[in-house]
C-alpha positions, 0 to 999 in steps of 0.5 A: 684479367683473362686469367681471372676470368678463366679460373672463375669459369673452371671453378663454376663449372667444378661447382655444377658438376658437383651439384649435378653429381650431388642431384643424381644420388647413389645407384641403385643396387642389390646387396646379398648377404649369406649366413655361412659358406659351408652347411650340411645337406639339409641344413637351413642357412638365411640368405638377405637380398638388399635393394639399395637406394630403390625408391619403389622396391619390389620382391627380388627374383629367386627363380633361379635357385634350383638347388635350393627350397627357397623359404621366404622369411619377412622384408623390412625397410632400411634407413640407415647410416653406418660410419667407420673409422680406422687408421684415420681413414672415414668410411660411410655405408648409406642403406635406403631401400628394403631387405629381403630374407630368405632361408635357403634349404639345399636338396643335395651335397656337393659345391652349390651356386646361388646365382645372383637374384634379379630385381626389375625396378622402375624399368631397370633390371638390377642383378645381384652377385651370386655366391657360392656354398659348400654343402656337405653329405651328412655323415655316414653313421648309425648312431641317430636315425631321425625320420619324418613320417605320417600315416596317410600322405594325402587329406581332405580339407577339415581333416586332421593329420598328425606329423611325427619326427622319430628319432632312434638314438643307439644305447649306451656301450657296456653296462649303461644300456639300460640308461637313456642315453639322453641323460648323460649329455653335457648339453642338449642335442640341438633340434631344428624343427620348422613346424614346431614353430606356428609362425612357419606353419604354411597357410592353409594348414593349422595345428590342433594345440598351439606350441606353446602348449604342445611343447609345455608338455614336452618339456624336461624340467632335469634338462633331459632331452632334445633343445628344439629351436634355440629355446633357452631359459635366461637370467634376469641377473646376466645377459650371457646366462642361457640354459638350452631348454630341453623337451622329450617325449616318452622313449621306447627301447626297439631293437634295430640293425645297425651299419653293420646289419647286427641287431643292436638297441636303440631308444627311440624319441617321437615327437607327434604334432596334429594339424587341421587341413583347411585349403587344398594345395600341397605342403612341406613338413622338414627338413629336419636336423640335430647336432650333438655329441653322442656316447660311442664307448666306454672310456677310462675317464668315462664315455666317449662321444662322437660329434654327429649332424643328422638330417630328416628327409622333408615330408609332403603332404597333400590336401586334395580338392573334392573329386571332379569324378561324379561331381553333381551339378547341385555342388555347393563347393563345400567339404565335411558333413552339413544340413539343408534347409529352406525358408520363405516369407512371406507364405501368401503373396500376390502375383509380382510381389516379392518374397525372400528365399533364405537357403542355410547350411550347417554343420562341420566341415570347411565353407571356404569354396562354398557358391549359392545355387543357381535357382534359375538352373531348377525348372521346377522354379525357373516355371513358376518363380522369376528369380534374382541373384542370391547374396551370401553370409559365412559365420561360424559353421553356417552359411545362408543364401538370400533371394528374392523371387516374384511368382508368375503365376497364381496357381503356385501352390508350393514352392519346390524342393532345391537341390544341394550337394556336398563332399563326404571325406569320411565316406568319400563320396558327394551326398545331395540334400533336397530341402522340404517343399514349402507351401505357398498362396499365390492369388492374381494381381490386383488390377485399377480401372480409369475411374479407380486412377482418376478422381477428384483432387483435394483443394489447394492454396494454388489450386481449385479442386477442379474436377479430374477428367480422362480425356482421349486427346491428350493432357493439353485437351484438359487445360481450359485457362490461358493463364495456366500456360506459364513461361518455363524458359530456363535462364541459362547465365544464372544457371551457368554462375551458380553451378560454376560457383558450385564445381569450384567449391566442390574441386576444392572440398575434394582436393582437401578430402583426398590428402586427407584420406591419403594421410588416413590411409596411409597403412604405415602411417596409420601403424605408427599413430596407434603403435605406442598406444596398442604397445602400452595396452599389451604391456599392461595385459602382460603386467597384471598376469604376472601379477596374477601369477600367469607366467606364460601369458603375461609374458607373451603379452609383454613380449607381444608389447615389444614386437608390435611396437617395433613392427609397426614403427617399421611397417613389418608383418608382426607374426613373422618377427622373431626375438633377433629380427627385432634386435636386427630391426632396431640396430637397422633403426640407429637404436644404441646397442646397449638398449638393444642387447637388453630388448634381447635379453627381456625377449630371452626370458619371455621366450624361456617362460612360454615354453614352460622353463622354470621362470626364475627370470621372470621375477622383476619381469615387469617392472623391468619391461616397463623401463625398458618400454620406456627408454625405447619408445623414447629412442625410436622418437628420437631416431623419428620412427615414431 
């Protein structure tokens, strides 16, 4: 009996140290994944940082990577389950928390530490594994030269600028000098340009042609030229048929020293891109790589070539803020070139009666840091005028500011002229503008004597039309009948039940609205709930271009539908998703492989007609899009992110 008794304990307490270990869960911990072990100088490579089994993830810290320029890349949540088997053996891999993506630009060669990436969650300090990566010096050669450079390094807001990528490729050996040498090549030179991309283009900057159209005209329907990006055309007909597209700007034949200090030819390729400058800060441009394969000689089966990886130094640009030196107190904070003008309505007022001020300034330039002026700061109109705060409002080009004012005094006859300050960037220098005076008529305060306040009162059903009196001693010296001294003492037990009865119902109203509005304001929530719809609408954009003969903008349209949909199953900033983060997203999201490889391939060829391929993929675009919208709205439901 003993032996019974023993066994039923050992085996209740192996059942609560289970549960116990069931109730605790899986530790929370940093996961970090890196492209590639070896890159060149210079050349980008994307690093992921998980947080793993986090409930209240937060950005890991990457302070520590001084080798590196360190570009931050979306974050996505994970829910998934991933389970193997082999040789018998099960193994599963559970992600619950968020994925953080980076890419890691080196700034020199040699055997490079990433060191571990530190997360402070609920408390606790987690620490990911540093990984090492070997970066190579890009080769010693003289048959590309690429450089980024810009005439002026240094702008005002609302100035504009433009970037140009050079590229000096040397002539072919022998007799085909005279040929582009870009014209003998089996593929493209592959072209890694982060500004060619206006997803990645820093905010406060914007360029003056999107890049739709800006590489449209680039674009080399022979294939001729550079591949920039990884852009490619697709067949509808097969998933693996992908032909680099390749863009090209007018070549220029220069005669430059080669290694060897010898005068040799080279054709030179620019590709010049103009941005506006809005904010001030300081921005990168590059760097920029190419790898290809480049002709050295002239063979007996025909030219030679030589495998060359080439790296464009980054550029910086600056924006700068308008001068502290000479700066006017009547500053606005505004930069460009602008009007000044005044308004007031009413023209004729009373002492103490109010009047609207409005200030507007117009004209081009930028109106981000702009501030109303400070009228209390004017003496001409802190003497005469009291003043109240201004309320201000942006749109398009001009800004207004609205006061209200009292006059104080009746012989204003005007009012004064105010000051306003603005920078120049064409001529470097702060203008102030005066608005004109405007002429007021300020007459004094109207005045009641005792006999204008009291009068006699009209007759009432309560009342007797009794005859108002000024009296000196008081309101009680005014009241001649008993009966009009009534009891006013408040009950306080009915009052006490009544407001009781009212807090409570209120306590209750005001749980049910507060989870109500925490359902509606639920940003995830909410990108769900209205996620197939908005995708549907975009669908249908896309579907009547194509049918209009738009190529380009429907498909954009429809790859729009597919992005935002699963950008807001996930919750995922739309405009920095590319077409492999959404096929990584819905792999992450348990969708079957087969469906995503063809939302790949139909982003593929959507991709291909932006950029001005030839469109032959597009053919059957649509209707294909829509089965495919179809069968994936289907999947995300069933996987529950809908």
């Amino acid at each position: 009996m003993n032996v019974v008794k023993k066994t039923l304990l050992v085996v209740g307490l192996l059942v609560v140290t289970a549960g116990a270990a069931t109730a605790a869960g899986p530790k929370p911990e940093v996961l970090v994944e890196l492209e590639r072990s070896r890159v060149y100088e210079g050349q980008p490579v994307r690093y992921r940082v998980t947080l793993n089994h986090v409930q209240n993830p937060v950005a890991p810290d990457l302070s520590g990577l001084k080798d590196f320029e360190v570009i931050p890349g979306g974050q996505q949540s994970l829910n998934s389950t991933q389970i193997t088997i082999i040789n018998g053996q099960r193994s599963q891999i559970v992600r619950r928390g968020r994925a953080y993506d980076y890419t890691l630009v080196p700034r020199r060669a040699g055997r490079l530490t990433i060191p571990g990436p530190v997360a402070r969650v609920d408390g606790q300090e987690l620490h990911g594994q540093a990984m090492t990566l070997h970066v190579e010096a890009a080769d010693r050669q003289d048959l590309v030269r690429m450089e980024v450079k810009t005439r002026s390094d240094a702008v005002y807001p609302t100035q504009t600028f433009t970037v140009t990528l050079s590229i000096a490729v040397k002539a072919l050996p022998g007799r085909l000098d005279e040929k582009n040498p870009m014209a003998v090549q089996s593929s493209p030179p592959k072209l890694l340009i982060p500004w060619a991309d206006d997803e990645r283009i820093p905010a406060g900057l914007e360029p003056v042609e999107d890049e739709r159209h800006w590489l449209a005209r680039l674009h080399d329907s022979d294939g001729v030229g550079f591949g920039i990006n990884n852009l490619a055309d697709t067949s509808i007909h097969s998933l693996f048929d992908r032909t680099p597209l390749a863009f090209q700007p007018r070549p220029q034949r220069e005669v430059r020293k080669d290694a060897d200090g010898k005068p040799a030819t080279y054709w030179v390729y620019n590709f010049h891109r103009r941005f506006r400058a809005n904010r001030p800060g300081r921005y990168t441009f590059g760097p920029v790589t190419l790898q290809g394969t480049f002709a050295v000689e002239q063979g007996e089966q025909g030219l030679l070539g030589e495998e060359v990886f080439a790296v464009a130094r980054p550029l910086k640009i600056d924006v700068k803020q308008a001068p502290e030196a000479d700066r006017p107190a009547s500053y606005l904070g505004a930069i460009g070139a602008f009007d000044w003008s005044a308004s007031l309505t009413p023209t004729e007022a009373k002492v103490g009666d109010p009047i609207t001020l409005t200030l507007t300034l117009s004209g081009q330039g930028s109106l981000d840091g702009v501030s109303p002026p400070d009228l209390a700061a004017i003496p001409e109109v802190a003497k005469d005028f009291k003043t109240y705060p201004a309320t201000q409002e942006i749109k398009g080009k001009t800004c207004r500011f609205t006061y209200t004012l009292r006059p104080l005094r009746a012989d204003v006859a005007e009012f004064p002229p105010v000051p306003a300050a603005y920078f120049d960037v064409h001529r470097h220098e702060y203008v102030t503008l005066r608005s004109e005076p405007i002429r007021l008529r300020v007459s004094p305060a109207d005045r009641l004597s005792g006999g204008q306040i009291v009068g006699r009162a009209a007759p009432t059903k309560s009342g007797n039309g009794q005859t108002l009196e000024a009296r000196r001693d008081g309101i009680f010296a005014n009241i001649t009948d008993p009966a009009e001294v009534r009891n006013d003492k408040v009950n306080a037990g009915n009052w006490v039940a009544v407001l009781g009865g009212m807090f409570g119902l209120g306590v209750v109203g005001s749980l049910a609205i507060r989870r109500l509005q925490r359902r509606g304001e639920d940003p995830a929530l909410v990108r769900r709930r209205t996620a197939v719809a908005r995708a549907r609408r975009l669908l249908k954009q896309g579907a009547a271009r194509l049918a209009a003969q738009d190529t380009r903008a429907g498909a954009e349209s429809v790859r729009a539908a597919v992005v935002s949909l699963v950008a807001d199953a996930a919750n995922l900033p739309e405009s920095g998703l590319t077409s492999k983060d959404v096929c990584r997203q819905l792999e992450t999201c348990g969708v079957d492989g087969a469906l995503v490889n063809r939302v790949g391939h139909s982003l593929d060829i959507c991709d291909a007609a932006r950029y001005g391929a030839s469109g032959g993929g597009v053919n059957g675009l649509a209707h294909e899009a829509d089965v495919l919208f179809t069968d994936l709205v289907r999947s995300l439901r069933r996987q529950r992110q809908l």
